[in-house]
C-alpha positions in Angstrom: 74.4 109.2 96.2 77.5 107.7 94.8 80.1 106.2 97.1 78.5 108.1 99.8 77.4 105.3 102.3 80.6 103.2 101.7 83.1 106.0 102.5 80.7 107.1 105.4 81.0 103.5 106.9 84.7 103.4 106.4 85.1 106.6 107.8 83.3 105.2 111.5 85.2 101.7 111.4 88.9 103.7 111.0 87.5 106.2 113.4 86.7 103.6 116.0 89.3 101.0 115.3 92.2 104.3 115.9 90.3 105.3 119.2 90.6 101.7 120.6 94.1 101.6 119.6 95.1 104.8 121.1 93.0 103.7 124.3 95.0 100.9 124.6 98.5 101.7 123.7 98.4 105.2 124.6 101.2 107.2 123.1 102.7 104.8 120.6 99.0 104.1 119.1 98.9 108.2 118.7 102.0 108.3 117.2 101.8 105.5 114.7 98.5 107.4 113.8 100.4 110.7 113.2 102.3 108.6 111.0 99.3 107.6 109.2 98.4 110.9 108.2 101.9 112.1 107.1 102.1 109.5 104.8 98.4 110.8 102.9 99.8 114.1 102.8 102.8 112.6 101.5 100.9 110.7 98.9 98.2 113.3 97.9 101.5 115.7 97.3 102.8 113.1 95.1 99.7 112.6 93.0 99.4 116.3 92.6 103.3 116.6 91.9 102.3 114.0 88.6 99.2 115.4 87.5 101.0 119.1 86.9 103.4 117.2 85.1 101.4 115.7 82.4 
């Protein structure tokens, strides 16, 4: 089962905690989330970037 349950649960609480955000703030919660997620793409293309280069 691994990490299964822990990653699951994570998954809810971030899912839930950016909901309330953007139901609060509106458009800046949405846009600091879009930010969010440019930033892991960012990062996964960086970790990809140094595993083809060892």
């Amino acid at each position: 089962m691994g990490l299964y349950p822990y990653t699951y649960g994570a998954g809810l609480t971030i899912a839930t905690e950016v909901n309330k955000r953007i139901l609060s703030e509106g458009q800046k919660g949405i846009d600091d989330w879009i930010e969010v997620l440019k930033s892991v793409g960012n990062i996964i293309d960086e970790i990809i970037e140094l595993t083809e280069e060892l």
